[in-house]
C-alpha beads as a LAMMPS data file, in Angstrom:
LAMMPS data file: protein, C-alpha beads

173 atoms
172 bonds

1 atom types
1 bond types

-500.0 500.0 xlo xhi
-500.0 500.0 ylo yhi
-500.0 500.0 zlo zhi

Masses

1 110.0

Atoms # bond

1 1 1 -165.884 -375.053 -82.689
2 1 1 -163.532 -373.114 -80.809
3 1 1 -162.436 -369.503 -79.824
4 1 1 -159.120 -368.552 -81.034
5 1 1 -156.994 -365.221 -81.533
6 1 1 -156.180 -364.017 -84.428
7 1 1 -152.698 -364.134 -86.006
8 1 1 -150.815 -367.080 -86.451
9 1 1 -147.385 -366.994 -84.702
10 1 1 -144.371 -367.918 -86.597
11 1 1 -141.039 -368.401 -84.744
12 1 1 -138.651 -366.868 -87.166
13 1 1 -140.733 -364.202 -87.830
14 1 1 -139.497 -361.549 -85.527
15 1 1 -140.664 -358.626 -87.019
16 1 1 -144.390 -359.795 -86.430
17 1 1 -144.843 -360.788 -82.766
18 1 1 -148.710 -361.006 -83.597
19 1 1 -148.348 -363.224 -86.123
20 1 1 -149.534 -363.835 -89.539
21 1 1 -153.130 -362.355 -89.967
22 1 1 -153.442 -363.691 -93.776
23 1 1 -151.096 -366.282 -95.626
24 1 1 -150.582 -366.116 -99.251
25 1 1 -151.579 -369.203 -100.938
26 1 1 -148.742 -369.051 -103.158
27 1 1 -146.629 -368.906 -100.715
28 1 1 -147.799 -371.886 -98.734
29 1 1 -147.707 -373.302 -101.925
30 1 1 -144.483 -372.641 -103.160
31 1 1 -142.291 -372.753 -100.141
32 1 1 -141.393 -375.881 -98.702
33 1 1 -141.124 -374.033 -95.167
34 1 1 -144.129 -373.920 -95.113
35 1 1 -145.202 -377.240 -95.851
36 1 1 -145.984 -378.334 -92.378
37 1 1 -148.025 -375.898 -91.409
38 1 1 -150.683 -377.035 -93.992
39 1 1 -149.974 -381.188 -93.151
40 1 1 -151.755 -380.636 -89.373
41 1 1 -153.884 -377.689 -88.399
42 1 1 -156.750 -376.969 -91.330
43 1 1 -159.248 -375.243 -89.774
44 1 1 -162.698 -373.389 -91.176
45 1 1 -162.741 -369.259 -90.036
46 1 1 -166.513 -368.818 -89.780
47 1 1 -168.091 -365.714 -91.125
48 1 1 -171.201 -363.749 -92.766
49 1 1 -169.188 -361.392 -94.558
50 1 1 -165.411 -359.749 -94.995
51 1 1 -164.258 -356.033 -95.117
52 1 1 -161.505 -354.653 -97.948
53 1 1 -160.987 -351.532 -98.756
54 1 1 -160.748 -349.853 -102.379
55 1 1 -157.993 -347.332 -103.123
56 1 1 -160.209 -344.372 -104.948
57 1 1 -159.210 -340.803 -105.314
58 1 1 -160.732 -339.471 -102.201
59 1 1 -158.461 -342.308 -100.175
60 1 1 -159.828 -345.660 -98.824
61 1 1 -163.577 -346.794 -99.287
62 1 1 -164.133 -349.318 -97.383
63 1 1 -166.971 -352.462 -98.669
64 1 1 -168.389 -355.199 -97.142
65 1 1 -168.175 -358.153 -98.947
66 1 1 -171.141 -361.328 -98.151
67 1 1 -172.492 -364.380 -100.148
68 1 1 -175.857 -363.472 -102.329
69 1 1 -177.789 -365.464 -99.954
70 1 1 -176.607 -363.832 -97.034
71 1 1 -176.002 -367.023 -95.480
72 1 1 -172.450 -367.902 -93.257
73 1 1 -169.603 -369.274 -94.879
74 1 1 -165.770 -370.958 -94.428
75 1 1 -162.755 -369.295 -95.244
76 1 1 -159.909 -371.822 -95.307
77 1 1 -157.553 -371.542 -92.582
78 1 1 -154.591 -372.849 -90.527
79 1 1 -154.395 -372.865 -86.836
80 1 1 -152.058 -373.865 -84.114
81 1 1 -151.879 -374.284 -80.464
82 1 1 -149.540 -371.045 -79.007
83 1 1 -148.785 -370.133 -75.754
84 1 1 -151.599 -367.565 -75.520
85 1 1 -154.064 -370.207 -76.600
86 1 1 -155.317 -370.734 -80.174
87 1 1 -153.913 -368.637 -82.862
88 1 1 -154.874 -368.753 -86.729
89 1 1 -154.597 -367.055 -89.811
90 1 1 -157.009 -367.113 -92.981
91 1 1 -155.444 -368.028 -95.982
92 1 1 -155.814 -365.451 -98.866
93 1 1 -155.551 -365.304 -103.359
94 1 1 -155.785 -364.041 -106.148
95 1 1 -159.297 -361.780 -106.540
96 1 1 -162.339 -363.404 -108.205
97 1 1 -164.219 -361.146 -111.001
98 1 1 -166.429 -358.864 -108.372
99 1 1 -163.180 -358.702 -105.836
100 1 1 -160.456 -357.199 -108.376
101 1 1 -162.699 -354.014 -109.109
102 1 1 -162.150 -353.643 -104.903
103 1 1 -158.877 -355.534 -104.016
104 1 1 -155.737 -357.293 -105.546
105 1 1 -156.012 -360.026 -102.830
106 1 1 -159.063 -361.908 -101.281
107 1 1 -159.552 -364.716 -98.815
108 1 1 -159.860 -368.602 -100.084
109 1 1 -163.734 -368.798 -99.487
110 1 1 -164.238 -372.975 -99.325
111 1 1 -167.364 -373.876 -100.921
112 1 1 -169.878 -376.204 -99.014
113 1 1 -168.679 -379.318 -100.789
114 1 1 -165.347 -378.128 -100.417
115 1 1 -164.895 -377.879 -96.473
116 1 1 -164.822 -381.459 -95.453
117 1 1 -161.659 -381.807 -97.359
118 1 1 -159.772 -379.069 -96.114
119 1 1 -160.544 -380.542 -92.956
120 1 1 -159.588 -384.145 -93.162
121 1 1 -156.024 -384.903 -91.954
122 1 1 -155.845 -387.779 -94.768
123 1 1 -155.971 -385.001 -97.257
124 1 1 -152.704 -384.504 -97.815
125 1 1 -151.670 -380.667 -98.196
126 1 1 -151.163 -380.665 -101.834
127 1 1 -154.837 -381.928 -102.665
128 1 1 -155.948 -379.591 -99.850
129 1 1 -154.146 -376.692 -102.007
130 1 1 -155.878 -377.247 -105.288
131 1 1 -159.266 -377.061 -102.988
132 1 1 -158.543 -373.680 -102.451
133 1 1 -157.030 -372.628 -105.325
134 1 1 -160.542 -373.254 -107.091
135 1 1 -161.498 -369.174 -107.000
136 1 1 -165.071 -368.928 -105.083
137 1 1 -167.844 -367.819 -107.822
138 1 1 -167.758 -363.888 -108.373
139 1 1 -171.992 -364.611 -109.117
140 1 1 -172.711 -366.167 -105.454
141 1 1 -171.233 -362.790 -103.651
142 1 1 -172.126 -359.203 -103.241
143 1 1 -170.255 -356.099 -102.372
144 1 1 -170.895 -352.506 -101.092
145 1 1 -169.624 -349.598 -100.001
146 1 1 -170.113 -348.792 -95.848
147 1 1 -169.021 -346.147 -93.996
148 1 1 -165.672 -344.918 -92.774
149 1 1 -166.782 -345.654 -89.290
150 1 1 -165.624 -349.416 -89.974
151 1 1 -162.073 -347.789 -89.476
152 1 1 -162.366 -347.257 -85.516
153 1 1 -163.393 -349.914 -82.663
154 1 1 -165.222 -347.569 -80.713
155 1 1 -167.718 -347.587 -83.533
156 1 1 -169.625 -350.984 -82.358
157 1 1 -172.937 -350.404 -84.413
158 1 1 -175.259 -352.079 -87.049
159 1 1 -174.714 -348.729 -88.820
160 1 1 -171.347 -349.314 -89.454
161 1 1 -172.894 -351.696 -91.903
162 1 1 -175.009 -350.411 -93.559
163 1 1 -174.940 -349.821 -97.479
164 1 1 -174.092 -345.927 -98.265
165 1 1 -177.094 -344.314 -100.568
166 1 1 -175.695 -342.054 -102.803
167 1 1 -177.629 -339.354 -103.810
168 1 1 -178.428 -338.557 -107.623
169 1 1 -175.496 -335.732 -107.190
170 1 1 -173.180 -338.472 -106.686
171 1 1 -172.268 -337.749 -103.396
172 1 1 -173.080 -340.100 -100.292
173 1 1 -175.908 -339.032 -98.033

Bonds

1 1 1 2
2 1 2 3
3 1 3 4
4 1 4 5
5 1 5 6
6 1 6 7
7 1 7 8
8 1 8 9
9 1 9 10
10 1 10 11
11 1 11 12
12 1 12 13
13 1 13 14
14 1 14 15
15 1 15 16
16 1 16 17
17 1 17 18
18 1 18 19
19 1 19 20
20 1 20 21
21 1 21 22
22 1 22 23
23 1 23 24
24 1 24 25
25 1 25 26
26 1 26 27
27 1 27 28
28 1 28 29
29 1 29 30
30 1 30 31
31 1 31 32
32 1 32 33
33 1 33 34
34 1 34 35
35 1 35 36
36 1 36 37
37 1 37 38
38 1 38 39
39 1 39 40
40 1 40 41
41 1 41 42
42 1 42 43
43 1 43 44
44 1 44 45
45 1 45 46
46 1 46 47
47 1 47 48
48 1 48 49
49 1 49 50
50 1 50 51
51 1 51 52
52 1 52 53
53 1 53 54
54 1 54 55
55 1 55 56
56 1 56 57
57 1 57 58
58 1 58 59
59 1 59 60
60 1 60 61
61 1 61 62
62 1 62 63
63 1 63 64
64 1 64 65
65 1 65 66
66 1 66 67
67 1 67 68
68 1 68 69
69 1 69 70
70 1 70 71
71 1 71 72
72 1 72 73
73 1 73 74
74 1 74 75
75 1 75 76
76 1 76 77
77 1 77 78
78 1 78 79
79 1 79 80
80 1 80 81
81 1 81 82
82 1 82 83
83 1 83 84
84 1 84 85
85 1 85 86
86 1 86 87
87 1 87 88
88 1 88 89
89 1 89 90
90 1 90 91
91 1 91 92
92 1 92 93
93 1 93 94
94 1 94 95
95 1 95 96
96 1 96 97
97 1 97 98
98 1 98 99
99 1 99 100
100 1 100 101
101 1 101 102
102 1 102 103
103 1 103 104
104 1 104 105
105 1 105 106
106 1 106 107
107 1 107 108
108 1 108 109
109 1 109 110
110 1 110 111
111 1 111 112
112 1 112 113
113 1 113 114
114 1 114 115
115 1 115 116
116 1 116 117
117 1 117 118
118 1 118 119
119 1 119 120
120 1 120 121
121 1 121 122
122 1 122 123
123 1 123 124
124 1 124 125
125 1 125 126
126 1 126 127
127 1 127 128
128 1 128 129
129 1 129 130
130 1 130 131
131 1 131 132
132 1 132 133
133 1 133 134
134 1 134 135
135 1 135 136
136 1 136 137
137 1 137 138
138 1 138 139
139 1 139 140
140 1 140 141
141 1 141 142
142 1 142 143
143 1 143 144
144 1 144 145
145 1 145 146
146 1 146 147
147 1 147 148
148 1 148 149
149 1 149 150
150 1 150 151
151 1 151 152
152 1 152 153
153 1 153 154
154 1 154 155
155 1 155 156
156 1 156 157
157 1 157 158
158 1 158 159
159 1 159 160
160 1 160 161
161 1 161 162
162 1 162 163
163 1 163 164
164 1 164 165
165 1 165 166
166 1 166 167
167 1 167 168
168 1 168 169
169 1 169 170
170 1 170 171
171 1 171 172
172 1 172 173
């Protein structure tokens, strides 16, 4: 395990001098420019659950997105050594069943089985691809609505998290 920043830098990339937060798997599939950034550098983004925010007629809700079981899981990712230190960038696709009622885009969650492969250099990047490209089961995950105050730093609270009640009105309490 290691500490890293996120954004993965890309030379010719001027316009983003943070980097690449999310890479399309399309893209790192279709692109040979891309190519060896997925031969060296696999790496698993540890997490317990993912923000995404649904476009609704009152503006952005924002949703927190976690496994069923509530336990951690591996996003697939690609990391590289920068001058700042580590930098990487999860790798993201086309939504699953529950994710396309929030998003048009989620990121490659690796089942268990899954994540030694992505890891092992002897994979070699196309084989690592089709690992990914296998969409993570809409019936393992849960989503729900949180509150806006997910949208500012300052807010560093376990309310932030917490699942909006709505009442029977329809509005949220």
């Amino acid at each position: 395990m290691a500490l890293a920043n996120w954004g993965y830098p890309i030379a010719w990339m001027k316009d983003k001098p943070q980097g690449l937060i999310n890479m399309r798997i399309e893209t790192l599939r279709d692109k040979p420019s891309f190519k060896h950034y997925l031969e060296k550098g696999r790496c698993l983004v540890i997490a317990d659950g993912f923000y995404e925010w649904k476009k609704t007629a009152d503006g952005k809700a924002p949703f927190r997105i976690t496994l069923k079981d509530g336990e951690p899981f591996a996003f697939a990712g690609l990391y590289k050594e920068a001058e700042d230190g580590l930098r990487f960038a999860i790798i993201t696709t086309a939504p699953n069943a529950l994710m396309k009622n929030i998003h048009a885009r989620m990121p490659v969650i690796l089942e268990r089985k899954e994540e030694k492969g992505w890891l092992d250099e002897k994979t070699n990047f196309k084989t690592a691809l089709d690992l990914a490209l296998s969409p993570y089961p809409a019936s393992k995950m849960m989503a729900y609505e949180i509150s806006k105050l997910i949208n500012k730093p300052e807010n560093d609270s376990p309310a932030v998290i917490k699942p909006r009640v709505l009442h029977p009105q329809g509005k949220a309490a």
